[in-house]
C-alpha positions in Angstrom: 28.0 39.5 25.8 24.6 39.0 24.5 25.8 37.8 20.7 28.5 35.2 22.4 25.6 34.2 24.8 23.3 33.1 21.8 25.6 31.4 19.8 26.4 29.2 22.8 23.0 28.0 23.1 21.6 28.2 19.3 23.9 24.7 18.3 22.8 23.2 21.3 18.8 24.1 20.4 18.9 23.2 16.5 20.5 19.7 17.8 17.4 19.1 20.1 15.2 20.2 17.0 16.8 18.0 14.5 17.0 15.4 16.2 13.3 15.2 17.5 12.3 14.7 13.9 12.1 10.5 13.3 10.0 10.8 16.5 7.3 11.8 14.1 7.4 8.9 12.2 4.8 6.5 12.5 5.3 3.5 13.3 6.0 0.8 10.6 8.7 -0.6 8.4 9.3 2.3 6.1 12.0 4.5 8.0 11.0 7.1 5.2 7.6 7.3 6.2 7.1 10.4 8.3 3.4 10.8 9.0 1.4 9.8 12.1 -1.6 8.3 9.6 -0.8 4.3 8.2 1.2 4.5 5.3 -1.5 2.6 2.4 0.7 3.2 -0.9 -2.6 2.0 -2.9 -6.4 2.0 -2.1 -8.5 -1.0 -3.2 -11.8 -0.5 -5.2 -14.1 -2.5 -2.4 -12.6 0.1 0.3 -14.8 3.1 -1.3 -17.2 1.1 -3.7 -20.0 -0.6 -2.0 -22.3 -1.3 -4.2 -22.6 -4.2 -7.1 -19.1 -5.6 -9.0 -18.3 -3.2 -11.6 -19.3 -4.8 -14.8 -16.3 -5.1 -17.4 -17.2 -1.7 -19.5 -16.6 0.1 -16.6 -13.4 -0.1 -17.3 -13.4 1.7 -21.3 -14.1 4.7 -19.1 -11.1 6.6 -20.5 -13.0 6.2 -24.2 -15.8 7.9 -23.1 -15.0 11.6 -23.7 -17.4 13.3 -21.5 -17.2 10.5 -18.8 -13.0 11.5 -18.6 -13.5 15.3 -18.3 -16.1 14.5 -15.7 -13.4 12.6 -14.0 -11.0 15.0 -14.1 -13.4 18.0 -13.0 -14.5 15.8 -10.4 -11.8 15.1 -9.1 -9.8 18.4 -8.2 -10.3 19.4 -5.0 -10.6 23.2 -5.6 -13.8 22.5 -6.8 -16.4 22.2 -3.6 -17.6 18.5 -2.8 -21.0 19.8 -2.8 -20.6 21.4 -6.5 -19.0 18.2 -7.3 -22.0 16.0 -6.3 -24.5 18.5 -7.5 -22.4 17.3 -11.1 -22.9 13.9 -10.8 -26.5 14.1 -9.7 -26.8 16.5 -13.4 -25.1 14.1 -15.3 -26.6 11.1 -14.1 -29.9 12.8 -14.7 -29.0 13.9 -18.3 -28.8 9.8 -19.2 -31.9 7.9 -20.6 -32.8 4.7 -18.1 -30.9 2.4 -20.6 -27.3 3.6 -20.3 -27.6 5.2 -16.9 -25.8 2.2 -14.8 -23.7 1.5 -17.5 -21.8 5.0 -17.8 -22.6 5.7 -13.8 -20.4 3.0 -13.4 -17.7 3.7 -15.8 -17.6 7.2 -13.7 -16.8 5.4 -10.4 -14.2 3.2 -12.1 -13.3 6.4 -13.6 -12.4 8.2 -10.1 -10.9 5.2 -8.4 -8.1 5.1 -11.1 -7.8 8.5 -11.2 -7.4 9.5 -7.9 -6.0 6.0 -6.8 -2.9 6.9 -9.1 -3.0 10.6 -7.9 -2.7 9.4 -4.1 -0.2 7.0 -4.6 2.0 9.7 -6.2 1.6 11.8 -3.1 2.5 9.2 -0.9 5.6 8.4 -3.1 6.1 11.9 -3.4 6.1 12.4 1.0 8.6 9.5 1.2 11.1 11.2 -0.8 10.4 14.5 0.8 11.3 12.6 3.9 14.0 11.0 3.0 15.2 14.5 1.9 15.0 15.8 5.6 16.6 12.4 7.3 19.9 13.5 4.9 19.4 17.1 6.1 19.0 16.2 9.4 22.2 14.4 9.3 24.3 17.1 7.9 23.0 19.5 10.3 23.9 17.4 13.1 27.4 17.4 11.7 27.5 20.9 11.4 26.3 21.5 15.2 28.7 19.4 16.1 31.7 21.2 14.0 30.5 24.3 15.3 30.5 23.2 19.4 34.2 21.6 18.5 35.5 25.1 17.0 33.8 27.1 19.6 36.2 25.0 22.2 39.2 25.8 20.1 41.3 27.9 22.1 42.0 30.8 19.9 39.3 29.9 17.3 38.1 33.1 15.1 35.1 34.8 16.0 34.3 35.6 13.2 34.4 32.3 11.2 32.9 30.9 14.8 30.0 33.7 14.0 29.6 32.7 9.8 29.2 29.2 10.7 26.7 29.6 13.8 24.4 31.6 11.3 24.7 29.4 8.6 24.1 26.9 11.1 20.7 28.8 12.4 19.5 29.4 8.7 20.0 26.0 8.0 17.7 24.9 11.1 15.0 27.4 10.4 14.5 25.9 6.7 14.7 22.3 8.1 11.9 23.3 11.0 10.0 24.7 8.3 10.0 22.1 5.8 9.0 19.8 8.6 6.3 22.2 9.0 5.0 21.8 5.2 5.1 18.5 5.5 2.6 18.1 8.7 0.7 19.1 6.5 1.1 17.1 3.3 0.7 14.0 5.3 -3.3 14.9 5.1 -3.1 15.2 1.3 -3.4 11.4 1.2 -6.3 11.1 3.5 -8.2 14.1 2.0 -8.0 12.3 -1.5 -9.7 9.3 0.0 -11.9 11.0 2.2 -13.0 12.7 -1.2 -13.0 9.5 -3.5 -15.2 7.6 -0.8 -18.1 10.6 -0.8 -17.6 10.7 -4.9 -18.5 7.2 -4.7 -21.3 7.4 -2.6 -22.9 10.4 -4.2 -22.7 7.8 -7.4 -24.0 4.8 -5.7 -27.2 7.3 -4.8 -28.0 8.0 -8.0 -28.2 4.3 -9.3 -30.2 4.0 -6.4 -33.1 6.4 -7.0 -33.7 4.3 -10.7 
């Protein structure tokens, strides 16, 4: 009694789950786009640089060997922001008065185009996921919807009925938890340019105390 109980009311639940999901969209034109923050596909220099135009060397800043490992090291977020400051404070230090602003800049031009292109391909890379789970979402509804129509069927098998209820269930728990994963990778973007801004101001500081 229990078993045929439960796989009368497990379609009927993964239907309500699966179809809750474009509520979670934001909203917007791109039906892809699942997450509550805007989607920005690209940041723009003057959103987390406010100091003086970057003059035109700052963008060679990919020739500069040390300035490019610094950009990289910088820029990974398993390295603390407060390590990563106490870096650029070091390396800033480490230049003579004459090249300071010159190479200071560089390394902000440096870590906007760095993590500019790194954010986009998350946000790129959250569309697709998304898009991934819309198809999903559409086969599962199918499936429910095979599975309520067989359970009907007057002399339908149990056990097929039973095979395609928990392939049905297992289905529905990946979906849920894929949505899950992605609640969270809709921060990635933010946390990039939450990082990039205090980067750039930790830069902007040091030209400052010349």
């Amino acid at each position: 009694m229990r078993c045929l109980f439960l796989m009368r009311i497990i379609p009927a639940a993964a239907v309500a789950a699966i179809v809750a999901w474009p509520a979670l969209a934001a909203q917007g034109d791109d039906p892809d786009w699942p997450c509550i923050q805007r989607k920005v596909p690209e940041l723009s220099l003057g959103q987390i640089w406010t100091g003086a135009e970057l003059p035109p060397t700052a963008a060679d800043w990919s020739k500069d060997a040390a300035i490019s490992q610094l950009v990289t090291d910088l820029s990974a977020r398993r390295l603390p922001l407060p390590e990563a400051q106490q870096k650029i404070r070091a390396f800033a230090e480490s230049l003579s008065e004459g090249e300071r602003e010159q190479r200071m800049t560089m390394l902000v031009q440096g870590l906007f185009d760095h993590m500019n292109r790194e954010r986009s391909d998350v946000v790129a890379g959250i569309a697709r996921y998304a898009h991934a789970q819309r198809d999903m979402a559409a086969v599962l509804r199918q499936e429910a919807s095979a599975v309520d129509t067989l359970r009907a069927k007057p002399g339908a098998d149990p056990q097929e009925l039973a095979r395609r209820n928990d392939r049905l269930v297992f289905q529905t728990r990946v979906f849920q938890e894929r949505a899950q994963s992605l609640s969270f990778v809709c921060e990635v973007p933010t946390l990039i340019e939450q990082r990039l801004y205090a980067l750039a101001r930790s830069i902007a500081e040091t030209l400052g105390e010349r």
